[in-house]
C-alpha positions as CSV (number, residue, x, y, z in Angstrom):
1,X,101.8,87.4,57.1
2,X,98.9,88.0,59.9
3,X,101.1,87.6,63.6
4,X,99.2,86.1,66.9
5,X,99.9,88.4,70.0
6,X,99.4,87.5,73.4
7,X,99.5,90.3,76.3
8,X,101.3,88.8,78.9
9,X,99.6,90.1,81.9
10,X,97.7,87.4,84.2
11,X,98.6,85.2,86.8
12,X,95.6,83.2,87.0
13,X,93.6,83.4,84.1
14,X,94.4,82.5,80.7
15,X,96.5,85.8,79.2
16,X,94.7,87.8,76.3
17,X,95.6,86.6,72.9
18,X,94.3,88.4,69.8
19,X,95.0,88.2,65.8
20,X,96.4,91.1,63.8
21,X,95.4,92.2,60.9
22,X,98.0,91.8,57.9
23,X,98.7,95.5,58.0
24,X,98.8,95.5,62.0
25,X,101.0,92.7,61.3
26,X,103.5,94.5,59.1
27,X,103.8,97.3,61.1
28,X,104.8,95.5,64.2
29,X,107.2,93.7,62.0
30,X,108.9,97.0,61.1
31,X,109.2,97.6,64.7
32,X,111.4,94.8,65.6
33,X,114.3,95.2,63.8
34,X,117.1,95.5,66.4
35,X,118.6,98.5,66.5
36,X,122.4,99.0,65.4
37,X,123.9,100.9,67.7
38,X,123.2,100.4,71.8
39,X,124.2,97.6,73.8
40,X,122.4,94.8,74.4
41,X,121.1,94.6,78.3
42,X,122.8,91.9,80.4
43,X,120.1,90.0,81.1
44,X,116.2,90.3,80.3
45,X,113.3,92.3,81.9
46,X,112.2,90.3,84.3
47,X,109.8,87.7,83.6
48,X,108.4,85.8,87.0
49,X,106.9,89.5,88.4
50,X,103.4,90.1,88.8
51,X,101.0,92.1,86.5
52,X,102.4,93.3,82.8
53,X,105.6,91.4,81.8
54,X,105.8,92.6,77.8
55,X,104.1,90.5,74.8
56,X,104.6,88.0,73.0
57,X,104.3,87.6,69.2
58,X,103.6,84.2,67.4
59,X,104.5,83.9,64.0
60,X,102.8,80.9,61.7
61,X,105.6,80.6,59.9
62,X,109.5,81.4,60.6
63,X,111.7,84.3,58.9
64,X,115.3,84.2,58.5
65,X,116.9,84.4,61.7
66,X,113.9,85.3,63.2
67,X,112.5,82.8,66.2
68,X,109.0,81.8,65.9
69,X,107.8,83.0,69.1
70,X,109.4,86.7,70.0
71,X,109.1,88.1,73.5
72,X,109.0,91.7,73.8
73,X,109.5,93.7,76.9
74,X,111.1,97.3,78.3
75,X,111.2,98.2,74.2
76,X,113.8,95.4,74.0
77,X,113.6,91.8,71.9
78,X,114.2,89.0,74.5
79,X,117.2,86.4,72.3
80,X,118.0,83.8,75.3
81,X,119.8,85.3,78.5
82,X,120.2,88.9,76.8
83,X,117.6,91.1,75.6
84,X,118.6,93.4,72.3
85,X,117.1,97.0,71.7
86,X,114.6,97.0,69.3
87,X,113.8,100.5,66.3
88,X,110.2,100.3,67.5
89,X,110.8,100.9,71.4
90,X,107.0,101.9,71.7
91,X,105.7,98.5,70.3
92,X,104.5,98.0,73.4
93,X,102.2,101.2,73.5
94,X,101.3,100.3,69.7
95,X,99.6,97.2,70.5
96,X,98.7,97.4,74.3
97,X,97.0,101.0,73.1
98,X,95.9,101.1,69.3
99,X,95.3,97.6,68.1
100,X,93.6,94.3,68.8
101,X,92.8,94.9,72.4
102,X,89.6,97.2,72.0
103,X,87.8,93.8,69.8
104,X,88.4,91.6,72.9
105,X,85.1,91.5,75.2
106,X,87.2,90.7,78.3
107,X,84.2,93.1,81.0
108,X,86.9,95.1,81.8
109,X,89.0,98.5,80.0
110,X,92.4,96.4,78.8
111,X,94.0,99.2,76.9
112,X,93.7,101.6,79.8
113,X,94.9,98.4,82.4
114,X,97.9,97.4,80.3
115,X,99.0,101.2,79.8
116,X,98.9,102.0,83.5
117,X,100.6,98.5,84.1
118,X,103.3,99.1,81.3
119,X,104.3,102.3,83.6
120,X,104.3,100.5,86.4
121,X,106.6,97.3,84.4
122,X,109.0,100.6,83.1
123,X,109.5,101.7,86.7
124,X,110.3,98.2,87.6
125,X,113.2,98.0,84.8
126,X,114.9,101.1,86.8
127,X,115.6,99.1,89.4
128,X,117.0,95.8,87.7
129,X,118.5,93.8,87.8
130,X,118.0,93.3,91.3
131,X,120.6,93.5,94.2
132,X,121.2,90.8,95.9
133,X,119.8,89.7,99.2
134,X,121.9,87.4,100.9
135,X,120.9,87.7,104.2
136,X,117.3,86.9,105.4
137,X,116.3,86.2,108.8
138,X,116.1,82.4,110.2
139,X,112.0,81.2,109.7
140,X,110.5,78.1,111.6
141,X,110.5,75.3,109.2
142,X,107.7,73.7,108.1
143,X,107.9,70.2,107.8
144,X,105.2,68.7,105.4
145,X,105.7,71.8,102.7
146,X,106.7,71.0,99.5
147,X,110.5,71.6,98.2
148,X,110.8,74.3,96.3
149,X,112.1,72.7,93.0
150,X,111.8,76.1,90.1
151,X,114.0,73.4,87.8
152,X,110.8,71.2,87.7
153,X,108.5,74.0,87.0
154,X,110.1,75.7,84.8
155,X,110.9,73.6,82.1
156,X,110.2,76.2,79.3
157,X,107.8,73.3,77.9
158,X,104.4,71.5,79.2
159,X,104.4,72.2,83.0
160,X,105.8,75.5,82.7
161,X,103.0,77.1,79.8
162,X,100.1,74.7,81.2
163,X,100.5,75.3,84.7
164,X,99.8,78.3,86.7
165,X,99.6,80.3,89.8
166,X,97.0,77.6,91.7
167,X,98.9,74.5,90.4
168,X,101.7,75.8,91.4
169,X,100.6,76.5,94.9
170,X,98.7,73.7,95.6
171,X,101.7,71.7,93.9
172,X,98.8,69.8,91.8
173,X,100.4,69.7,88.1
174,X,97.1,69.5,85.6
175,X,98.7,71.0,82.9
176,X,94.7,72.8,82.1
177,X,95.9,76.0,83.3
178,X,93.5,75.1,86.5
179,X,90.8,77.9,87.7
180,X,89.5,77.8,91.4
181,X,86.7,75.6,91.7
182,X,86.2,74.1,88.0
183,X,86.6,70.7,89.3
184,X,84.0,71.1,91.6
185,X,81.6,72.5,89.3
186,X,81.7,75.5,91.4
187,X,83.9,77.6,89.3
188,X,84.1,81.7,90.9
189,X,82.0,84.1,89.3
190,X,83.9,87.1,90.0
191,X,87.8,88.4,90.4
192,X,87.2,89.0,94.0
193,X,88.0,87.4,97.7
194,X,84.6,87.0,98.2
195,X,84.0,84.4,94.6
196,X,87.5,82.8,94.5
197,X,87.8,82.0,98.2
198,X,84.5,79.6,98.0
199,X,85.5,78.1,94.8
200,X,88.9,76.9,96.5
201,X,86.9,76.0,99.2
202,X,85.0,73.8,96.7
203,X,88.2,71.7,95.5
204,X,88.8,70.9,99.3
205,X,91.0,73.9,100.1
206,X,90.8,74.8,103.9
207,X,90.3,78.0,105.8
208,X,93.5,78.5,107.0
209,X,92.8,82.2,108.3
210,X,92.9,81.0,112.4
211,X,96.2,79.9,111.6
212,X,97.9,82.6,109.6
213,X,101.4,82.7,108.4
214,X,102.8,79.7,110.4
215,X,103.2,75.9,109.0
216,X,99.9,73.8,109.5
217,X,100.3,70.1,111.3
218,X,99.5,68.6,108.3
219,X,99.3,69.8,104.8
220,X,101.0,73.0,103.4
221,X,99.9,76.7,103.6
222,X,98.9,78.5,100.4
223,X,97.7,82.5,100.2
224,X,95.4,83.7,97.7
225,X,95.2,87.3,96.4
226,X,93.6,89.6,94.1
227,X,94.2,92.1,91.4
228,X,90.3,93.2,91.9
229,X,87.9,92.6,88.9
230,X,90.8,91.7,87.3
231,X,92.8,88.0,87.9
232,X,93.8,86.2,91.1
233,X,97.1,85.1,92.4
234,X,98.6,82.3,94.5
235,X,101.6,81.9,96.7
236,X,102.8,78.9,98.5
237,X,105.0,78.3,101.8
238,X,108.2,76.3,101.7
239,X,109.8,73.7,104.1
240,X,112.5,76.8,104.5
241,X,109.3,79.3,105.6
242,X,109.8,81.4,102.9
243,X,107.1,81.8,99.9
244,X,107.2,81.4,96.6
245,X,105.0,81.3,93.3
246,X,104.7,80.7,90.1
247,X,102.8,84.2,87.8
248,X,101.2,82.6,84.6
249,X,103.0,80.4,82.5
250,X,105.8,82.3,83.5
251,X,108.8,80.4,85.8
252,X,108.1,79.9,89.7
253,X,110.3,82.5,91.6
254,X,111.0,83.3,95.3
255,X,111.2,86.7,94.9
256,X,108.8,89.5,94.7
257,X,108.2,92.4,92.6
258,X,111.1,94.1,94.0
259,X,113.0,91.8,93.8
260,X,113.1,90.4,97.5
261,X,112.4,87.2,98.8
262,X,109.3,86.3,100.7
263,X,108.5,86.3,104.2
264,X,105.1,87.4,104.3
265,X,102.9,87.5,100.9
266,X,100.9,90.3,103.4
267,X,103.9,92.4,102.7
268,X,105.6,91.5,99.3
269,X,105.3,93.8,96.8
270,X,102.1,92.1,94.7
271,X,102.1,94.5,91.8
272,X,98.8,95.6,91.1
273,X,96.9,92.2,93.3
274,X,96.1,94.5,96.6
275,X,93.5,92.5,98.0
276,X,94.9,89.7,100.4
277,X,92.4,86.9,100.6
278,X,93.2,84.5,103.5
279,X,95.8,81.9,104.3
280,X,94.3,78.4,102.9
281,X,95.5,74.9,104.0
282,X,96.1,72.2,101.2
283,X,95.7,68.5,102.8
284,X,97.9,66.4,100.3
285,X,95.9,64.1,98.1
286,X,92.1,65.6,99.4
287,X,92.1,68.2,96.4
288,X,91.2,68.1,92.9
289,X,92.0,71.0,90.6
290,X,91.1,71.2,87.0
């Protein structure tokens, strides 16, 4: 039985998804059998963080007992709110190093990306679960931003899988996984601030730069970053002040890659997206995203 993988890596772009090879397929199959002795982790790796957050393996048909789409992640099976162990805790380095990636013509070195990113994903997992932060200093309000509602998003369905990063911040739900400046006809041409920024600018995003982190008069302020040459990432400001995002098709968060909420996306802990763009203004029913 050939298996579908998907690397799940990307914010903004569609995430890598590659066919194995029935022998490939067995062999990761072998790897998955929990193990017997260990106990299961509390909760999950994380999954809302940004860069590498473990794979995910599609099956065209189900096994006993076995759920049709696995996530794997931190050498452990993901099965609800717990995460089990797995015999084949370097799946991970199997397929992210020896398989299917090398055949994808994706312009950049993926098997060398993912392993530096599954280093940085391990160091992550000796720091969670998170503590938590219940105090964080009072923030002007801003008045016309959007509620941060993660119930909506993340639905585990159609709005969470089909939306991303921009949709989320621009709080435009198009369900096409939209990429700056497709609407417009004006899509970017590179992973960079200097191609993603215009092609925003395209679908009616504003400059928001002269105003920085502080709540426009009218509209709602979003932040774009960039993992250069790789993917781009987008954050949005709350009525509360704070930030928050949505990586991928994965759940929209209010916390960073540490684990803390979000202030200033300047200063959050992005992972491998160092480049800050620019603040952006979105007017409410001006844009079109696709």
């Amino acid at each position: 039985m050939a298996l579908r993988v998907m690397i799940d890596i990307f914010s903004g772009r569609p995430n890598p998804v590659f066919d194995l090879s029935e022998r490939e397929s067995r062999a990761v199959l072998e790897r998955l059998e929990p193990l017997t002795k260990g106990t299961p982790r509390r909760l999950p790796p994380p999954e809302s963080i940004l860069g590498y957050r473990g794979i995910r393996i599609l099956q065209p048909s189900r096994g006993k007992g076995t759920p049709r789409v696995i996530r794997v992640a931190g050498g452990h099976m993901v099965k609800g709110e717990r995460a089990v162990p797995i015999v084949g805790d370097d799946l991970e380095d199997f397929i992210c190093g020896s398989t299917g990636l090398r055949r994808l013509k994706l312009g950049l070195d993926l098997p060398e990306l993912c392993g530096h990113e599954l280093r940085r994903f391990r160091k992550v997992l000796l720091k969670y679960p998170w503590p938590p932060f219940p105090w964080r200093p009072t923030i002007k309000r801003c008045a016309c931003a959007p509620l941060y509602e993660p119930a909506w998003w993340n639905d585990g369905g159609q709005r969470q899988h089909h939306n991303n990063c921009y949709d989320y911040a621009s709080n435009y739900r198009t369900d096409t996984f939209a990429q700056p400046g497709r609407a417009a006809g004006a899509m970017y041409s590179a992973l960079s601030c200097a191609s993603v920024k215009p092609a925003a600018v395209a679908d009616e995003l504003l400059d928001g730069t002269a105003i920085g982190n502080h709540c426009p008069i009218n509209g709602h302020m979003a932040a774009l970053v960039i993992w250069p040459g790789v993917d781009f990432h987008w954050y949005r400001k709350g009525k509360n002040g704070y930030w928050t995002h949505k990586p991928g098709g994965t759940p929209a968060t209010n916390l960073d890659n540490s684990g803390a909420t979000i202030s200033d996306p300047r200063t959050a802990d992005r992972g491998g997206y160092t480049n800050f763009c620019s603040f952006m203004v979105i007017m409410h029913g001006h844009i079109k995203l696709n």
